[in-house]
C-alpha positions, -999 to +999 in steps of 0.1 A: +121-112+091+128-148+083+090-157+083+083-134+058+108-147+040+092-185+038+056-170+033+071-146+002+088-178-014+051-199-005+029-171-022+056-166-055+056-203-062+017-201-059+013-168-080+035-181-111+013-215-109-019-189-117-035-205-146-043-179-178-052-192-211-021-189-239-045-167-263-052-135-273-016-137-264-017-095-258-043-098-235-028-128-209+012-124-219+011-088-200-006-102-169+024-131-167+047-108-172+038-082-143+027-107-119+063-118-121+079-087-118+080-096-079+077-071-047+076-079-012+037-097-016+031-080+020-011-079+012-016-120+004+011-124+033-014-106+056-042-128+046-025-159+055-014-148+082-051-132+095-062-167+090-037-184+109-040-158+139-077-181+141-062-211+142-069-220+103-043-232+078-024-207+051-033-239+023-071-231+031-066-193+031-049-194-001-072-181-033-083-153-010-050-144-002-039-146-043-074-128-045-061-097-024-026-094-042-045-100-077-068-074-069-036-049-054-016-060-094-047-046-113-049-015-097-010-009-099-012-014-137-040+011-136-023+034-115+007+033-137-015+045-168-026+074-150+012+083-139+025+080-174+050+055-150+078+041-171+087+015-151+076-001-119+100-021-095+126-013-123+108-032-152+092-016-181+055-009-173+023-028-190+011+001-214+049+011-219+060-027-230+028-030-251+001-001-253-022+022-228-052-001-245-037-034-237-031-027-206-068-010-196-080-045-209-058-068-192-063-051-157-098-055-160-091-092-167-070-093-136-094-078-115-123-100-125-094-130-120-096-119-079-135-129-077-124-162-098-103-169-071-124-153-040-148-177-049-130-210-043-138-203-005-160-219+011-193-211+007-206-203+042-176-171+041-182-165+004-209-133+015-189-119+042-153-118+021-170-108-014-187-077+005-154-067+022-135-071-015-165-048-030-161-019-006-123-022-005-125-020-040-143+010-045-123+032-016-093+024-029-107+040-067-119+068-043-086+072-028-069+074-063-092+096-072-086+120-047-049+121-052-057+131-086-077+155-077-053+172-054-033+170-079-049+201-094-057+216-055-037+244-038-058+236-005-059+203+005-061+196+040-039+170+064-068+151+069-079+152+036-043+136+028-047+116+060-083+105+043-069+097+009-041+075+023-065+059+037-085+051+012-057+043-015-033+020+009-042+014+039-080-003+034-066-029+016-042-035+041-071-039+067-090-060+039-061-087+036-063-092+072-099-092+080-106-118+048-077-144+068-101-136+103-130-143+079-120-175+073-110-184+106-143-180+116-133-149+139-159-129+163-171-099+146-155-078+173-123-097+168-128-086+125-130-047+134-094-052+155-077-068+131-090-046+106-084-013+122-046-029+130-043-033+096-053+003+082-037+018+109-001+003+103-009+009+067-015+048+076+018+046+097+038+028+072+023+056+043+033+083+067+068+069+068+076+064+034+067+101+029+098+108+054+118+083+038+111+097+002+132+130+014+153+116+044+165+080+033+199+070+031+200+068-008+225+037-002+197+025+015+163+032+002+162+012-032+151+047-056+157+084-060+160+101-028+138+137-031+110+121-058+081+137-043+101+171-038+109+170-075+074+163-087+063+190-062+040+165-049+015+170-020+029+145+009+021+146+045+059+162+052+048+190+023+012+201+042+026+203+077+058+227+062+030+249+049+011+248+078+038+259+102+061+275+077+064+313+085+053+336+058+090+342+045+095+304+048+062+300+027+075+324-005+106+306-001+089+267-004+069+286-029+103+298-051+114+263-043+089+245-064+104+257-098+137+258-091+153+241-120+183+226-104+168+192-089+195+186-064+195+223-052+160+219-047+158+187-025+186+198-005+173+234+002+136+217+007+154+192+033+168+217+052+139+240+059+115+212+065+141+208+093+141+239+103+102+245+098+103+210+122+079+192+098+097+165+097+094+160+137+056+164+136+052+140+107+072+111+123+050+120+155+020+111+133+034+083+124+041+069+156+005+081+166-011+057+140+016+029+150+002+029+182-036+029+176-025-001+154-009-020+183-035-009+205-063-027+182-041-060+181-040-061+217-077-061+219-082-093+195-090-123+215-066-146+211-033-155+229-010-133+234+018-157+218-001-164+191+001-126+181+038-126+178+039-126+138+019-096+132+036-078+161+068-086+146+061-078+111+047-043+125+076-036+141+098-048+114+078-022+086+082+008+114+119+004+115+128+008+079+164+026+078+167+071+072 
């Protein structure tokens, strides 16, 4: 999408002009450095874009849209500490490049750096955005902490996964827009729509990138194909084989998860979630979710033109290539 495109190139010019002192140098040096590894700076992009469905300018939606993606930077250097990740988008991580303690401390700088720049808004929204960033904040530490959790779980349920996607992705999704509706000075019915479009899509994109993770072209899809398989992790594609998986197809997922030979395994994993038709009910689900999203945009009271970004960019984040 060419729009996205102009807003991305609008919101990276904005991001590097971010002002943090020069000292302790290993406190502020790690937060320039990851806020310039890049990504596709969909959250912020949302914001802008919530505001301008209400007829208010991207300039004036700005610091709550930096807000949003500072707020989504903190929690991926977090996250990364918790993975043991190496790299993210290809770059050496924070706690790898320096340590795991510099890199606790200067994601709690970059969170509190979100309200610093929440709070440039005007005042009459300050109330309504700082109580959406507060409870988006805290579900989305609810939603890593169940995918911890399950972690250690043999019985987790679809909608517990379903829940915990949720929760980890797809609230701040919903957050980014809502805040842009916020300061358009959109109904409160109008808020809940563009909210619930934005979880929703966020559920359906989750959902797809599950499917992609095994059934991407590698060519294609920008990082190991079968991740998730190797790390035996617990994905929406992995609950529903179990689920309808005969009980000789269960011992054989089962015997799967140690085998030692990585490419065996993903391509013997691929083929029985074919077979078990898991991968038919989970792109079912994701189309499910895509259309409660579309349905909840098409209840927000505005013209129907005017909707034509965010129908687009849905579209365009459903049709990523297998």
């Amino acid at each position: 999408m060419q729009e996205l495109a102009q807003y991305n190139a609008y919101l990276e010019k904005e991001i590097a002009a971010i002002d943090f002192p020069k000292s302790p140098e290993n406190l502020y040096n790690p937060l320039r450095y990851f806020l310039n590894l890049g990504g596709k700076r969909m959250r912020p992009i949302l914001t802008l874009l919530g505001a301008e469905l209400f007829g208010e300018t991207k300039e004036n939606a700005l610091s709550a849209a930096l807000s949003v993606e500072v707020f989504h930077n903190f929690t991926l250097i977090h996250d990364d500490i918790m993975d043991e990740a190496p790299l993210r988008r290809n770059q050496e991580t924070v706690h790898t490049k320096w340590n795991q303690n510099i890199a606790i401390l200067s994601g709690d700088v970059l969170f509190v750096k979100g309200y610093q720049l929440l709070v440039k808004q005007r005042p009459e929204h300050l109330q309504a955005l700082i109580q959406l960033f507060n409870q988006t904040a805290i579900e989305v530490c609810e939603g890593q902490q169940m995918d911890m959790d399950f972690e250690s779980r043999q019985d987790v349920s679809i909608d517990e996964y379903i829940e915990m996607i949720r929760l980890k992705t797809s609230v701040l999704l919903g957050c980014a827009l809502e805040m842009g509706a916020v300061i358009g000075n959109a109904s409160e019915s109008d808020r809940k729509h563009i909210y619930s479009f934005g979880q929703n899509i966020g559920i359906a994109f989750q959902i797809q990138d599950d499917i992609l993770d095994l059934f991407a072209d590698p060519d294609k899809f920008g990082k190991q194909v079968g991740g998730d398989v190797i790390s035996n992790k617990k994905t929406l594609l992995n609950l529903q084989a179990f689920q309808l998986a005969s009980q000789d197809q269960k011992q054989i997922l089962e015997k799967l998860s140690t085998e030692k030979d990585l490419q065996l395994k993903i391509d013997k994993t691929k083929e029985l979630y074919e077979v078990i038709g898991a991968r038919n009910v989970c792109e079912k689900e994701m189309e499910k979710y895509h259309l409660i999203a579309m349905k909840s945009l098409s209840e927000i009271q505005v013209e129907e033109p005017v909707k034509q970004t965010l129908k687009s960019l849905a579209e365009f984040l459903m049709k990523r290539e297998l």
